[in-house]
N, C-alpha and C positions, 0 to 999 in steps of 0.2 A: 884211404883217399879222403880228402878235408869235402867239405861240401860243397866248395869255391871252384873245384876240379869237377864238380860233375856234371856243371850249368851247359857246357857244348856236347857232350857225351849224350846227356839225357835229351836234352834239343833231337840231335841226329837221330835218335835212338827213334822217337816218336816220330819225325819225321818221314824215318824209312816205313814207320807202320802205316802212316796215311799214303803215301805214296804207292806201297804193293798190295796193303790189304783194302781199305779204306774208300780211296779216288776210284781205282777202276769199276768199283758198284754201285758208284754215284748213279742216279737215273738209268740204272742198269742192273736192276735188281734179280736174279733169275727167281723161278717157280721153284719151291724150297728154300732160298735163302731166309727167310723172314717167317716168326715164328714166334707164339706169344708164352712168355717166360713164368708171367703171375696176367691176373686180369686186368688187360687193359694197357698191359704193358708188354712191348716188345723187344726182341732181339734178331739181329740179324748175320750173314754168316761176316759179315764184314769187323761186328765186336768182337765176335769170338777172336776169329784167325789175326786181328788186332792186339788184342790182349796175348795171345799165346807168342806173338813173337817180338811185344815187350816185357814181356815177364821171362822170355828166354833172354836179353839182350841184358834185361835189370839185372838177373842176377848173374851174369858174366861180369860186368860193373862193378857187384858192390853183393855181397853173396849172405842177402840177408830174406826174412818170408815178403811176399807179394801178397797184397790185398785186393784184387784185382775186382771188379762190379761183377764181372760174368763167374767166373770160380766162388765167389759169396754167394750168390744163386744159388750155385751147384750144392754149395757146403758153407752154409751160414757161418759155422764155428772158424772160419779161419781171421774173421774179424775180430778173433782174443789178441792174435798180434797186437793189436794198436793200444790197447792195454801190455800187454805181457812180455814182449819184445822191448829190447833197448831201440832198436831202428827196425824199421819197416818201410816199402815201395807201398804207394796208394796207386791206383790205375784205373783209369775211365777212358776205355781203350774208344769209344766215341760215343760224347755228352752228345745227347740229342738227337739217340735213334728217331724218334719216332719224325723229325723233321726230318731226316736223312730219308727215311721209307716213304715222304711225301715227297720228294727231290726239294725242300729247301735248302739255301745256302749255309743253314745257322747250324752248325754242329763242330763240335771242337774234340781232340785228343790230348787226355790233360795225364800229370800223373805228380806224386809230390812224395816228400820223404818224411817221417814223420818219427821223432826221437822223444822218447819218453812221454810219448801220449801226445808232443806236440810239433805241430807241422814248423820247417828247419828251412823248409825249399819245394817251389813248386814252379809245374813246367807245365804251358797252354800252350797250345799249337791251331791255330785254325784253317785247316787245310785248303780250303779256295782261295784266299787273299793269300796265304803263305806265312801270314803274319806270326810269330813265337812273342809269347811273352812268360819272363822267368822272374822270379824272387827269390832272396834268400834273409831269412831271419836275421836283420839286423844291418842286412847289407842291404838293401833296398829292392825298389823293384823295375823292369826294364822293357820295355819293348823294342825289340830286336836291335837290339845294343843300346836302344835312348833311355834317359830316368827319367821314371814319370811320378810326377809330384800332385796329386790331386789335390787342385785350390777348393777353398771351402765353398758352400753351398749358398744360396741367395738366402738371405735373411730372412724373406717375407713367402708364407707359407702358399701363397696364390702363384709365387714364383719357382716352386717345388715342383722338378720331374723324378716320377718312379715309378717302379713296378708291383703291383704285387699278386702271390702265385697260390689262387683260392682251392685249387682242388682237393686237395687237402684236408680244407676247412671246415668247421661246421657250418651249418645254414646260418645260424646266428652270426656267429662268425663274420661271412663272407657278405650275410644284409650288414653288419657296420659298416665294413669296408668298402660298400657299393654307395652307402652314404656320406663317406668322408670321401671320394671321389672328387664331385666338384670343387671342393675347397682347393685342389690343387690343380698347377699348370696341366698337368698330365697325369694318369694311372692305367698306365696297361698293365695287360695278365704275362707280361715279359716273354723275352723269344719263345722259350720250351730248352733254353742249351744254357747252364750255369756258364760254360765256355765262351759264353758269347755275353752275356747280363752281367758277369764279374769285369771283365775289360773293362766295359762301354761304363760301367760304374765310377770305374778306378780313372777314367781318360776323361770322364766329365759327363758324359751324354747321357748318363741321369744324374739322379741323386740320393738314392735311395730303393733299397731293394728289399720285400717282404716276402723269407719263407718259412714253410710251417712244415714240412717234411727237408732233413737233414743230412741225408744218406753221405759218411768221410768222403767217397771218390768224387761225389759233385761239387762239395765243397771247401772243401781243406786248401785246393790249389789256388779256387778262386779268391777268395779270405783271405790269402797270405799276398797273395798281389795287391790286393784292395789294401789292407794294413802297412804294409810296405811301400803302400804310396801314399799314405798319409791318412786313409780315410780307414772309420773302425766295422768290425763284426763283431757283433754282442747278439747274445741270447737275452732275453725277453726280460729278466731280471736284469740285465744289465751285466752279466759276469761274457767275458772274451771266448771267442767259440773255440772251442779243440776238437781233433778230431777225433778224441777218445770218449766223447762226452754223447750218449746216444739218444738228448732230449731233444725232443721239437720245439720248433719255432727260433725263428731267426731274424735278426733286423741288421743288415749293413748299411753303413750312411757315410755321404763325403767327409762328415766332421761328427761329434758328440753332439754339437749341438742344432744339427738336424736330424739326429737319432733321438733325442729327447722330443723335437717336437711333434714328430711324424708320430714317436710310437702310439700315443693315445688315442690317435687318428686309424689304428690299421690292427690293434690291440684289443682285448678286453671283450 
């Protein structure tokens, strides 16, 4: 199956998992569902049962390994795929537990394909507006059948919106970046949902997004939509993010040359 063929398949595919697994636990959490995976960090039964029946649905599709957020957990080693596999399914059966366990609206079901170390096609879904947005290497990128072309960023650095996501960070770190704040229009700590921070990147309604933890399923999908509409993901030297590449830090930007001027502001 070419990868042109899998843009509505994969859509439904995620689709059916917010809808059975996902939506009916919105603000409806039971006692047990929710349950902490590493420190500080959660899982709920709604990722699980998410991911188990896209990664049943992936590989009736296209019958290749699943990298799924919650099976990495379980069994870190199955992330050699993304090295060692010709193709492999990435899965973030829902970006943004921890806003989902607060009943926020910001949480998203993403998942991408990723051929020789690099991402080919990626599918965002964000279950309360409904909204889908899909990409494909080379072919552009779409929300919900429109192409979105992200115009470039305002010249002047006082006119700059973005995000960026300290926790991560070192104290030093995070005091630069609490100091290069004012110089711009805006800097928030961004939603908590890459599902939700990559769109609003790629659509306009920032302009720039700093992270420092890299995890494939959070970001591969969103990166290939941002770049496919015109605007880049680079890693901190400057070389183009893959999802095979398992260093920290990251800068997306509408254009290079508000990647260039932001970085030394949010950097170093």
């Amino acid at each position: 199956m070419r990868t042109s063929e899998l843009s509505r398949p994969v859509t439904e595919i995620l689709r059916e998992a917010a809808e059975s697994a996902v939506l009916p636990r919105f603000r409806a959490l039971a006692a047990g569902d929710v349950s902490e995976k590493s420190p500080g960090e959660v899982v709920t039964a709604a990722d699980r049962d998410a991911e188990r029946l896209i990664t049943r649905r992936l590989r009736e599709l296209l019958d290749i390994p699943v990298v799924g957020e919650e099976a990495a957990a379980a069994d870190p080693g199955i992330t050699a795929a993304l090295h060692d596999a010709p193709r492999a399914w990435l899965v973030d059966p829902l970006d943004g537990t921890s806003n989902f366990v607060r009943g926020s609206t910001d949480f998203a079901v993403m998942a991408a394909l990723v051929q020789g170390g690099e991402t080919v096609a990626a599918w965002i879904i964000q279950p309360m507006s409904g909204v889908s947005y899909v990409a494909e290497l080379g072919a552009g990128a779409w929300r919900d059948g429109v192409r979105l072309r992200r115009e470039p960023a305002p010249s002047s650095l006082a006119d700059l919106r973005g995000a960026a996501l300290t926790g991560f960070l070192s104290p030093r770190a995070r005091a630069r970046i609490a100091a290069s704040a004012s110089r711009f229009a805006a800097l928030t700590p961004g939603t908590g949902c890459a599902g939700v921070d990559y769109p609003r990147l790629a659509e306009g309604g920032q302009d720039f997004v700093r992270y420092e933890r890299t995890l494939a399923w959070d970001h591969a999908p969103g990166a290939l939509l941002l770049t496919e509409a015109g605007g880049v993901a680079q890693r901190l030297d400057g070389s183009r993010y893959r999802p095979d590449d398992e260093r920290r830090g990251l800068l997306n930007a509408a254009d290079p040359a508000c990647w260039a001027t932001v970085l030394p502001l949010l950097v170093g």
